[in-house]
TIVEX-999967 format. One record per residue (C-alpha): x negated, y, z negated; residue in one letter. Coordinates in steps of 0.001 Angstrom, whole numbers, padded with zeros to 6 digits, always signed. Layout:
N
XYZA ...
// end
This chain:
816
+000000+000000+000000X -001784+003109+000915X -000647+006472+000585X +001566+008064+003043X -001445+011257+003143X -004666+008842+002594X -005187+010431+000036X -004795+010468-004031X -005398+012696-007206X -008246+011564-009662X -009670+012646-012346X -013894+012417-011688X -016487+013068-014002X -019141+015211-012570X -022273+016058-014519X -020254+015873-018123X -017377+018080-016067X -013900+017082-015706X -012962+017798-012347X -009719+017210-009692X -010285+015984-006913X -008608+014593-003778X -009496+011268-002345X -009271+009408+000644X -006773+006230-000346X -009349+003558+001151X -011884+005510-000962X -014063+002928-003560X -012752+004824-006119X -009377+003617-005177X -007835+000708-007301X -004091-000522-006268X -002878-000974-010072X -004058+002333-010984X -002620+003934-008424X +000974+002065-008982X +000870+002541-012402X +000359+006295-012116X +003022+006568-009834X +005368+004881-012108X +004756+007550-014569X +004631+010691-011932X +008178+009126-010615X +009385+009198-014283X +008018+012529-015070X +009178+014051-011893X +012671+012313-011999X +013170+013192-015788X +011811+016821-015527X +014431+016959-012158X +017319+015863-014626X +016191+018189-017169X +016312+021386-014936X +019536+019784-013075X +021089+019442-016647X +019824+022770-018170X +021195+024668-014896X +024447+022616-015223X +025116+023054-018925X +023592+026678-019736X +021863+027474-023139X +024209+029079-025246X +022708+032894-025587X +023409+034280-028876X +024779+037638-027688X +027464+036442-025998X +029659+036275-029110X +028180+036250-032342X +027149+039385-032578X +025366+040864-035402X +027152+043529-037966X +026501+046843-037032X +024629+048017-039882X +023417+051453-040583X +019684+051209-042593X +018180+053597-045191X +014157+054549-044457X +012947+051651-045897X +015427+049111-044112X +017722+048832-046861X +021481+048384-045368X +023565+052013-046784X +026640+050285-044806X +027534+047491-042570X +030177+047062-040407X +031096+042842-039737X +031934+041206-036264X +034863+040575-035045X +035148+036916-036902X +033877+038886-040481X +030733+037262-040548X +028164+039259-041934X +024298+039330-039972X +021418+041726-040519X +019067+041402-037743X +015979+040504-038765X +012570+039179-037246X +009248+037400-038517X +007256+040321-039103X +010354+041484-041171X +010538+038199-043565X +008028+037549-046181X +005397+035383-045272X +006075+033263-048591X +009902+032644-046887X +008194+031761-043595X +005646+029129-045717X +008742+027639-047844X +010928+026964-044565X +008610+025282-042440X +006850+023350-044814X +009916+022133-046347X +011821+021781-043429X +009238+020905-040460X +005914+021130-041382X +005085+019750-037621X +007266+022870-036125X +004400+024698-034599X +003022+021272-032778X +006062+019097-031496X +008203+019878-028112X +011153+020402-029894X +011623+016833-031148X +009412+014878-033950X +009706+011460-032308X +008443+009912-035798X +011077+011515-037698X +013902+010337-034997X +012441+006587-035204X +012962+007083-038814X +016053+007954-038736X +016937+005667-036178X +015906+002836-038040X +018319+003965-041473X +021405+004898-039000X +020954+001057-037725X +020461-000554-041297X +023097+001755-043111X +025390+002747-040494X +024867+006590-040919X +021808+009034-040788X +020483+009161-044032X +017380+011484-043753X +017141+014652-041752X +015255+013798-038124X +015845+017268-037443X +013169+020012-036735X +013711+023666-036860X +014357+023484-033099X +017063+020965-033414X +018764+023248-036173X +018827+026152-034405X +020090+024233-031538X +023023+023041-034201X +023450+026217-035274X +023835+027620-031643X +025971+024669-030199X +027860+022480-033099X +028046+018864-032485X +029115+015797-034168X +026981+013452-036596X +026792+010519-034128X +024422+009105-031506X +026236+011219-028660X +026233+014493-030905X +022592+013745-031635X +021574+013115-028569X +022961+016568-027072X +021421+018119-030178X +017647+016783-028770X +018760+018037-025380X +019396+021559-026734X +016502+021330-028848X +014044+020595-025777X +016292+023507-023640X +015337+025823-026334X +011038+024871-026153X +011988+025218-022436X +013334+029162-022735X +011795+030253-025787X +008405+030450-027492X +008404+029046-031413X +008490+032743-032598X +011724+033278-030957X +013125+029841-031762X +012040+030479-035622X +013771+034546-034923X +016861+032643-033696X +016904+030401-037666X +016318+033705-039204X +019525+035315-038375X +021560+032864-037668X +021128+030132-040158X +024214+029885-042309X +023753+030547-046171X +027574+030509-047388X +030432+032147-047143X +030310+034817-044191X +026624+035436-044645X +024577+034187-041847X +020771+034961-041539X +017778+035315-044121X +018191+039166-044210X +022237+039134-045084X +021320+036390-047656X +018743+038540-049063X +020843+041259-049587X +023816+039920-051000X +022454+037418-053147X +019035+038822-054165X +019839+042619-053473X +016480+043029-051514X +015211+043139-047901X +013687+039552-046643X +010619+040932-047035X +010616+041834-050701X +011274+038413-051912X +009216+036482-054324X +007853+033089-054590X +011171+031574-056588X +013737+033403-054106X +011550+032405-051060X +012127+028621-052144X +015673+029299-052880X +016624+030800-049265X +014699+028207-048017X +017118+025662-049290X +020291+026985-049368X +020938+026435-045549X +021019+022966-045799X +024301+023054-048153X +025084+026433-048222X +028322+026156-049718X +027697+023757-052480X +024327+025708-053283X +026001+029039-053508X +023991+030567-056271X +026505+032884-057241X +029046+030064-057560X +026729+027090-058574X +023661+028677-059778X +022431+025197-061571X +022443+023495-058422X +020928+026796-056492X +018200+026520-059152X +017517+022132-058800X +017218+022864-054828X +015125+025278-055340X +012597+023720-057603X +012799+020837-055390X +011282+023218-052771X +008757+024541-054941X +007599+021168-056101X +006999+020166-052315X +004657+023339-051870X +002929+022591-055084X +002511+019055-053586X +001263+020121-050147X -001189+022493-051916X +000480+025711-050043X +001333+027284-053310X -000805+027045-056631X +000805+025244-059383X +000750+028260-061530X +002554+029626-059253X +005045+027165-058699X +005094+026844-062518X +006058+030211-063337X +008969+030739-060295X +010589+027637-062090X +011156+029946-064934X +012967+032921-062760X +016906+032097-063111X +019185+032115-060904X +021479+034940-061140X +025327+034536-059928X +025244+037778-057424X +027401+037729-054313X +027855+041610-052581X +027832+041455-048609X +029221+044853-048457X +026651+047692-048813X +028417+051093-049574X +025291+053144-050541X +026033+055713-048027X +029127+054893-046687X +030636+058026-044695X +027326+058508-043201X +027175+055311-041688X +030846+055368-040816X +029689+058761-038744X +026604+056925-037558X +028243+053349-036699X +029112+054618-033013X +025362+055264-032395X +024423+051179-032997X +024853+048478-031609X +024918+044624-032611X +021296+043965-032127X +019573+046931-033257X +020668+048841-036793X +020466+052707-037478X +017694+053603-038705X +018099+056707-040982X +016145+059110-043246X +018129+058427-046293X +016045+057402-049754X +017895+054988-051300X +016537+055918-054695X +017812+059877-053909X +021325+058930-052448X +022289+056971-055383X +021210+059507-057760X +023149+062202-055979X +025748+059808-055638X +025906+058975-059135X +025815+062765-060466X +028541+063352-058446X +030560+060713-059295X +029935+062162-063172X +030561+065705-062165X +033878+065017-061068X +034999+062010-064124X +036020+065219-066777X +037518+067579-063259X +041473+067402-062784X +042964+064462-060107X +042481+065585-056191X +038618+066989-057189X +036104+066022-054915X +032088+066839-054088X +029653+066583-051454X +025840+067396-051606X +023121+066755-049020X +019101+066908-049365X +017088+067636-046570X +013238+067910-046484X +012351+071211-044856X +009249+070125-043230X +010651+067265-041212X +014516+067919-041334X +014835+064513-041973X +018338+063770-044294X +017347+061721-047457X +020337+061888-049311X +024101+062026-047487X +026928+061914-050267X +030488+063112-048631X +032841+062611-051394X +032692+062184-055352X +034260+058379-054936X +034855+056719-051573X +037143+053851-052885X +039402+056502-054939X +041998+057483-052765X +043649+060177-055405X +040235+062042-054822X +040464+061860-050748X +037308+059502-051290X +037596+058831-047415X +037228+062256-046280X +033663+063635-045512X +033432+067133-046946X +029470+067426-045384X +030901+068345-042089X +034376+069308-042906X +035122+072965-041902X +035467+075443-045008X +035110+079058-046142X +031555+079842-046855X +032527+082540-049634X +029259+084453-050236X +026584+081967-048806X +026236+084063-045910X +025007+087116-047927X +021300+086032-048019X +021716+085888-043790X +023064+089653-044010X +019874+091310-046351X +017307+089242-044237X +018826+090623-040682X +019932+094290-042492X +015945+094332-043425X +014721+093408-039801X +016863+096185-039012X +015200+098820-041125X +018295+099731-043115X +016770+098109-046159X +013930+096827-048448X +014793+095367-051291X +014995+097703-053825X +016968+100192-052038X +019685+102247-053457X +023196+100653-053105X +026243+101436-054549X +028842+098886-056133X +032139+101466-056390X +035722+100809-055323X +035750+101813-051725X +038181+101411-048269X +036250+100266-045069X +038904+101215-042886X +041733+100087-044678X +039699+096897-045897X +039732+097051-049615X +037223+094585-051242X +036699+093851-054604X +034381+092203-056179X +034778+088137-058153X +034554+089496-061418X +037044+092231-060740X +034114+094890-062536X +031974+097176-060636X +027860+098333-061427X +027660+101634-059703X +024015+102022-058171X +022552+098647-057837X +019252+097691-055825X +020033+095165-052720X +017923+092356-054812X +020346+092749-057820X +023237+092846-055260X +022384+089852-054016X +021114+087733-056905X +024832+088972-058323X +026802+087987-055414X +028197+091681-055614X +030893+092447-052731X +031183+096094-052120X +027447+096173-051378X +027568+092946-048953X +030528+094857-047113X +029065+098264-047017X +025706+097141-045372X +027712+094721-042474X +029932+097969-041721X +027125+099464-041016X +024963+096796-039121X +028333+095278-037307X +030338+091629-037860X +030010+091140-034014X +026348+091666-034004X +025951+090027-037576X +027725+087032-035959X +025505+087190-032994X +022306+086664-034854X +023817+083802-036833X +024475+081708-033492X +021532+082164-032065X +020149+080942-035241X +022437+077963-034753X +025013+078764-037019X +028190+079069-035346X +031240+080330-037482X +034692+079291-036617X +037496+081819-036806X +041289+081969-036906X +043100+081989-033804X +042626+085468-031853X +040440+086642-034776X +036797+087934-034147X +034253+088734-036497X +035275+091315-039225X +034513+092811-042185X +035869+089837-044368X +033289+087361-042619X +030973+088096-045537X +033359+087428-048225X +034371+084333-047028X +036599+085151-043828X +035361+082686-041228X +034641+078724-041617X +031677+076384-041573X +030382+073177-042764X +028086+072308-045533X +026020+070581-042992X +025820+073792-040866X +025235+076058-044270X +021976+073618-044661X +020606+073797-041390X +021237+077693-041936X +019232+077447-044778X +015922+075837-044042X +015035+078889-042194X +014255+080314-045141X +011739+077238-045917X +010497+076894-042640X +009031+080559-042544X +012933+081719-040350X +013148+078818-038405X +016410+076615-038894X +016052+073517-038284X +018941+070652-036917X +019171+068356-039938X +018159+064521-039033X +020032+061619-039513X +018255+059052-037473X +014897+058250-036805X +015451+058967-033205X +015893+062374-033603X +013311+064670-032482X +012750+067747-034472X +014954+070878-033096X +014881+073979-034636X +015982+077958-033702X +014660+081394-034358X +016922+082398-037369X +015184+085010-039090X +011260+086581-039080X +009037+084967-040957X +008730+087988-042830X +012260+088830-043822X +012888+084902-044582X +010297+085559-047201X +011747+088141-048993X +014829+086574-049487X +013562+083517-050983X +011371+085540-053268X +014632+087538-054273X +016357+084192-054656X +014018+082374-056464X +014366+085587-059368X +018040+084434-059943X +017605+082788-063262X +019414+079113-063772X +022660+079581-065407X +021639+076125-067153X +018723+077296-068574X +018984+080121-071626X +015459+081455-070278X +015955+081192-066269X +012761+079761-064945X +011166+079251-068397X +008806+076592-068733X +009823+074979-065710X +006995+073669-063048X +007264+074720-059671X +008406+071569-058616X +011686+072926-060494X +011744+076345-058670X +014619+077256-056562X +015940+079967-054658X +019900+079452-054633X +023126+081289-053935X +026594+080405-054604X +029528+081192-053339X +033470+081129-053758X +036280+080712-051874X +039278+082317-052029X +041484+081064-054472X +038943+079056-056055X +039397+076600-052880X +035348+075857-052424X +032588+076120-054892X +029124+076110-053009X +025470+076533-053904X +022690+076130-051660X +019401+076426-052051X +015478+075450-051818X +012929+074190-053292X +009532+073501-051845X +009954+070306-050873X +013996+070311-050020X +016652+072234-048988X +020173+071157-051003X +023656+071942-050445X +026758+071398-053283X +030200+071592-052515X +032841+070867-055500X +037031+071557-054700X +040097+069615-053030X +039517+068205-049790X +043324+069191-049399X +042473+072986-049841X +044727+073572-052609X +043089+075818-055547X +041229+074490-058668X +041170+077288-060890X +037925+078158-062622X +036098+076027-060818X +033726+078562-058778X +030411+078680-057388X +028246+079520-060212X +030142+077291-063119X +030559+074391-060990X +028405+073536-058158X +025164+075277-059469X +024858+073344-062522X +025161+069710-059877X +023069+071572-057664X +020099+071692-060621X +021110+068500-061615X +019830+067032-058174X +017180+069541-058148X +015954+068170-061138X +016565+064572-060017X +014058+064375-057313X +010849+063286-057100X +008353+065586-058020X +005480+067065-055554X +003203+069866-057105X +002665+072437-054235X +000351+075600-053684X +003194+078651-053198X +003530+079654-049510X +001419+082610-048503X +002756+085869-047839X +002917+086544-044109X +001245+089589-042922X +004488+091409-042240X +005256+091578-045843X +003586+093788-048499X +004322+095361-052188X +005378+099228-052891X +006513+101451-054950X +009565+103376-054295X +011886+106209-055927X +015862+106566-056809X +017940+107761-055359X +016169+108447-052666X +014343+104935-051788X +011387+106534-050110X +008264+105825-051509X +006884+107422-054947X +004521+109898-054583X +000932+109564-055840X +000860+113071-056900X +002958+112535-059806X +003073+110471-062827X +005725+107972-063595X +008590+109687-064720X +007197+113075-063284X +007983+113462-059881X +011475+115584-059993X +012732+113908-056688X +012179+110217-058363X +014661+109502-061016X +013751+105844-061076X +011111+103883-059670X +010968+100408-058652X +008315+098328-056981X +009734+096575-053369X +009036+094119-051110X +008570+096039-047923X +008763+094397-044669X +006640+096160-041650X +005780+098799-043661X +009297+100172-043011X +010343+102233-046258X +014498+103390-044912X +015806+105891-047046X +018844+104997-049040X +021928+104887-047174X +023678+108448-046518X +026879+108821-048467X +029964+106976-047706X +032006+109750-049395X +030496+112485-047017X +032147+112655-043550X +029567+114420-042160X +025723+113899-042814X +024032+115629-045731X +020460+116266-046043X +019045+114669-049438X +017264+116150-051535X +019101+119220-051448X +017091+122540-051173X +018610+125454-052988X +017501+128506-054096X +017568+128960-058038X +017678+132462-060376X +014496+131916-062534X +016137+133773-065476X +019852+131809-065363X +019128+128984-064004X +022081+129180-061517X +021942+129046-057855X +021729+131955-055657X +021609+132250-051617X +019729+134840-049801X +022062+137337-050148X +021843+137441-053328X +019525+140433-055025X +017812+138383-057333X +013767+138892-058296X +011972+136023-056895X +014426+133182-056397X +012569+129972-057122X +013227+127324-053866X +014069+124006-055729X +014717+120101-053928X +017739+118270-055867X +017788+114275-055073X +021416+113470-055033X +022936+110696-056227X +025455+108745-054478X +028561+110195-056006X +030522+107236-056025X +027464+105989-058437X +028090+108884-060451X +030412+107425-063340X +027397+104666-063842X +025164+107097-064663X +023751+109036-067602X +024123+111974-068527X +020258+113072-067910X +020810+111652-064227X +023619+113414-063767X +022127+116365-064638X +019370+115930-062278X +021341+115402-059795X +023880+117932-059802X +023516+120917-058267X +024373+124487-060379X +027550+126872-059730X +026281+129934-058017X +025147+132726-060343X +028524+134752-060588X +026240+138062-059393X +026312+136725-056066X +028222+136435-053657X +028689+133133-052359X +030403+133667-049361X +027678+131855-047335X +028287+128247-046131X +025827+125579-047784X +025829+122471-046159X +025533+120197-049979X +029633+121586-050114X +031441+119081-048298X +035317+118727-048044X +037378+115459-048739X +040957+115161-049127X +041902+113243-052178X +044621+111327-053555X +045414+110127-050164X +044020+106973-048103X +043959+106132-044567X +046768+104047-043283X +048727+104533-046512X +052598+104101-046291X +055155+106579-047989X +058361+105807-048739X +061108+107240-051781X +060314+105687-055250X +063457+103504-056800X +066929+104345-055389X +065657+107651-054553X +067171+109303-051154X +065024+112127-050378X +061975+112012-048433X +058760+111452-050473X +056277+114334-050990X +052688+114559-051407X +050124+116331-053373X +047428+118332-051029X +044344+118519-052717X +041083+118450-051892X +037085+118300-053079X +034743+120602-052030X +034649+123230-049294X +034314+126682-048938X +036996+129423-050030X +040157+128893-048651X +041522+125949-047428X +043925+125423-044260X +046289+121897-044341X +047617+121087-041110X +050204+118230-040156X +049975+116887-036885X +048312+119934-035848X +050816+122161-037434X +049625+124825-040175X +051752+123781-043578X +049775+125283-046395X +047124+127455-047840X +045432+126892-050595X +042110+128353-053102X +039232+125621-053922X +040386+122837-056540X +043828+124663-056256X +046772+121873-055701X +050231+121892-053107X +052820+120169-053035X +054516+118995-049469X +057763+117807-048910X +058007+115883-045870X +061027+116757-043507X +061274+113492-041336X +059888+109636-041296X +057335+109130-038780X +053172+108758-038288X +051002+111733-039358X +047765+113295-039336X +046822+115606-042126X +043728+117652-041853X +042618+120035-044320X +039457+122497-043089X +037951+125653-045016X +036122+128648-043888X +032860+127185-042769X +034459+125088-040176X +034167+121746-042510X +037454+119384-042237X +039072+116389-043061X +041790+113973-042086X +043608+111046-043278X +046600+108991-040973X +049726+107498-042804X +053491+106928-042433X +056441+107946-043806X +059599+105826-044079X +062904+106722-044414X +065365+106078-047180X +067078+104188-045393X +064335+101141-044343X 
// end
């Protein structure tokens, strides 16, 4: 019989070489029983391996993915599940591979399951003739012939405990050598293995029984997940912990005997107990990952930012915050780091299984009224502006911005207050007054552009009220806002996953972000009796609160070196809790956390070259003068050192109750020898020229009587005449505001009447309605007008010297 080409394959030895070559079939190196014999075996070789890729392409490995999908599961930093969402069938998997499993786990399985895994095609042909050999004396398999392989290939594709069932198991096992390398084949054991209940895989097990990732275990929890798979429901170990702990041992013994683990070792994880644990369901973070679970997927988790150790601890203060607040009271806080942005602690609501508290709803990004949070945002851009450093002169007085009344949360006014104290106090008139002057559009205009976009009521643009309150945003939003003044102005897009890249926006100069936080970090603790006393920097924190109105949201944000932090405390439902406001309730959870988290000691940011230290003067907030001693200079009542930002010193602002500018300081002439004031008319000896720094006069009930005196200026010496127009005389109408409504007090029929009377001017004084002359009167001298018909008016009142004033208003009729 020769062969069909005349040739065959041999191995030759060639000068201690193996080599293949190709002979001629009458070659001498040709034997005929050779040659049959190693056909034989290439027939059954090529006729089995034929079979074998006939079979696999007719009956298809069963891919994992197709169906048993793993939960979606949304991870802390560290890998730690925060929340997991099951499949469709409730079975709970954590994907998981080797490098993710301790290596003691890894040891325990294979040597106690297949010790030949890494060698064999899939099969152990001496563990199958073993078992053979018991199924044929006994009747049923008695010892496991299975590898690794073969289990997986269970696990994958079920099959009955007979010869048939066995059989398709060994065919499954050899189509999984065929597809996959033994890494992949030991991946597919790791997260699909079953370990009781609906837990499936090493890393679910891990978790719910243990607590801990796969790769945290020990040598005693190694052995037990090791075992548990091969009777995972009578082995339960939170239902049969004695017989969790015998198959364990039994595990640990066999490493002892193989010599993989020491016997001190061994001898010591014997002692560990088995505790009776069972909790599938991570909830550690639970509205995150509920807003997250739409960004996984079944075979790769979300990987977040959060610090289990910091979410818990927020979670947990929280939680005690609200145990002694009334029914319906909720909380939400979130810590950010400000270098990276990344999110390390998420907490939405005070109790996410209590339903009476709304424990469902996420109050991080829920829409709200900011009350006074914004107010740090308003000083930094009013200082970029040069309106203000920040020490200058501001006034806290009942005033109308266009028909916009504010008052302050404590329902008391300060009089002249510096814009540091203004803002450390959360005062209103002060907040208002500056963002009339700098503009809500333009105010709102920097704020989205630093990414912080405020939501409005329908047809409403910004306003006045913006400041106090009057427009909506998130506590996420309010902490992006925030890091800006952390990250030297620029606000930064807070993190959640790890595939986030940093994005940030120009909120603020570097400069003017500076200032604030120093001005912020001067607020003293309202914990604390002493503020900042004793307390590291680590500790240090530049906050603000803020209120709602109607006590509907309590807020304080803030930051610290290392963080930026954001409270929230009220109903979810937006009804009122009374008393619970900014400073009394969320500032003392906000220093709670503060002081919660770990601790990094920190050399205090420099201070950027925009930014310097001066000296400045009330009431006129330009600097003092080096020519006079404290407490000298007779144009500086007070002095105060500032920060200054590009050497910019503004005056203080002109005053609100003057119409029409006024120059300040006031130059007057003075009689030496009465002290009154004169004008050049006047035949007086040497009249000494004198500057008067004036006082806002809405300040002028705060202050003392030596300030008013300085700042007043004196009645004209009765020798002269004063029939000369000085500009420091200015005319207001009083009594009556703009927009103000008139109609008859009571049952009254007539037509209201008013009372003209004005402040200031020169001489007489001219009243004119609608254009129409109605009165005359002398300076401080009072009129009384009855009004004729309803309607809308204009009332102007002018003196001598061409100064004038007018108010608008309606009258309504008896009858309305």
């Amino acid at each position: 019989m020769k062969w069909s080409t005349g040739l065959i394959l041999f191995f030759s030895r060639q000068k201690n070489k193996d080599v293949i070559r190709l002979y001629p079939a009458d070659s001498k190196y040709f034997h005929p029983a050779v040659f049959t014999g190693f056909l034989i075996f290439l027939s059954l070789v090529l006729y089995t391996g034929t079979a074998f890729i006939v079979l696999d392409k007719q009956f298809p490995f069963y891919q994992p993915e197709y169906d048993k999908n793993f939960a979606v599961t949304v991870v802390s930093d560290n890998g730690t599940p925060l929340r997991s969402f099951p499949d469709t069938k409730g079975v709970w998997r954590y994907p998981v591979n080797i490098k993710e499993v301790s290596p003691l786990y890894i040891q325990a399985l294979i040597n106690y399951e297949d010790r030949y895994f890494r060698f064999h095609p899939g099969v152990n042909p001496l563990a199958l003739v073993r078992a053979l050999f018991q199924f044929l004396d006994s009747g049923r398999f008695l010892s496991g012939g299975s590898t690794l392989t073969m289990q997986a290939a269970r696990i994958l594709h079920p099959h009955t405990k007979d010869i048939k069932g066995k059989s398709c198991q060994m065919f499954r096992a050899f189509q999984l050598e065929y597809h996959f390398t033994k890494d992949e084949i030991l991946n597919i054991y790791l997260n699909y293995a079953p370990f009781g209940g609906p837990i499936e895989g090493v890393q679910a097990a891990s978790f719910a029984y243990l607590g801990k990732s796969a790769l945290e275990l020990s040598h005693a929890e190694a052995a037990l997940l090791a075992v548990l798979p091969q009777s995972p429901s009578r082995m339960r170990p939170d239902r049969h912990p004695d017989r969790a702990s015998r198959g364990r041992n039994k595990v640990l013994d066999r490493m002892a005997k193989f010599g993989i683990w020491d016997k001190s070792i061994v001898k010591d994880a014997k002692m560990e107990k088995v505790l009776a644990r069972f909790e599938p369901k991570p909830m550690t973070a639970p509205l995150l990952a509920r807003r997250l679970k739409s960004q996984g997927n079944p075979f790769q988790p979300v990987r977040t930012f959060i610090d289990p150790f910091i979410q818990e601890t927020v979670a947990d203060l929280i939680y005690g915050f609200t145990a002694d607040t009334p029914e319906h009271t909720s909380g939400a806080a979130i810590v950010v780091e400000n270098k990276s942005l990344k999110v390390r602690a998420y907490v939405g609501s005070a109790d996410f299984f209590n339903n009476s508290r709304f424990g469902h709803v996420d109050m991080v990004g829920a829409i709200r009224s900011p009350g006074s949070t914004l107010k740090p945002f308003l000083y930094a851009i009013a200082m970029e502006e040069g309106l203000i450093h920040s020490e200058s002169l501001l006034v806290d007085a009942p005033f109308s911005f266009s028909g916009y009344r504010p008052d302050n949360f404590t329902r008391h006014f300060s009089g002249p207050v510096s814009a540091s104290e203004a803002l450390c106090r959360s005062l209103n008139l002060p907040a208002v007054d500056i963002i009339d002057r700098i503009g809500p559009k333009f105010f709102d205009t920097r704020l989205r552009q630093g990414g912080l976009k405020l939501q409005y009521p329908n047809y409403q643009e910004p306003n006045l009220t913006m400041i106090l309150g009057g427009a909506g945003t998130s506590l996420e939003d309010l902490v992006s806002a925030y890091t800006a003044f952390a990250r030297g102005g620029m606000a930064g897009e807070l993190r959640f996953t790890q595939n986030q890249k940093i994005k940030q926006k120009p909120m603020l100069t570097k400069g003017a972000a500076y200032i604030i936080r120093q001005i912020l970090e001067e607020n003293p603790r309202p914990d604390l009796p002493a503020g900042r006393l004793f307390l590291d920097r680590s500790r240090q924190a530049a906050w603000k609160t803020g209120t709602s109105y109607g006590f509907r949201d309590a807020w304080t944000i803030g930051i610290t070196d290392q963080y930026t932090i954001g409270v929230w405390t009220g109903r979810p439902d937006g009804t009122p809790s009374p008393g619970q406001y900014g400073r009394a309730a969320a500032a003392p959870l906000f220093f709670s956390i503060v002081d919660s988290l770990p601790r990094q000691y920190t050399s205090p940011s420099s201070i950027p070259d925009t930014v310097s230290r001066r000296e400045i003067c009330w009431p006129l907030g330009i600097p003092a003068s080096e020519k006079y001693k404290t407490g000298k200079d007779p144009l500086c009542h007070r002095r105060r050192m500032a920060w200054i930002l590009n050497n910019i010193i503004p005056p203080a602002f002109p005053d609100r109750t003057d119409e029409l500018w006024q120059p300040n300081p006031v130059s007057i002439m003075i009689n030496p020898e009465t002290g009154l004031r004169v004008d050049i008319d006047c035949p007086v000896f040497n009249p000494v020229k004198t500057l008067i720094a004036r006082w806002p006069r809405a300040s002028e009930p705060w202050l003392s009587p030596e300030l008013r005196r300085k700042s007043s200026i004196p009645p004209f010496d009765p020798r002269c005449s004063s029939s000369s127009f000085n500009y420091a005389d200015n005319i207001k109408i009083m009594g009556i505001e703009d927009n103000t409504i008139f109609r008859p007090p009571g049952s009254e029929t007539r037509l209201p009447s008013v009372n003209l009377m004005a402040r200031g001017g020169k001489k007489n004084l001219y009243w004119l309605l609608n254009g129409r002359l109605i009165a005359r009167s002398g300076i401080n001298e009072t009129c009384i007008y009855q009004f004729k018909s309803p309607g809308q008016y204009q009332l102007t009142v002018m003196d001598q010297a061409g100064n004038y004033d007018f108010v608008q208003f309606t009258v309504i009729s008896p009858e309305i």
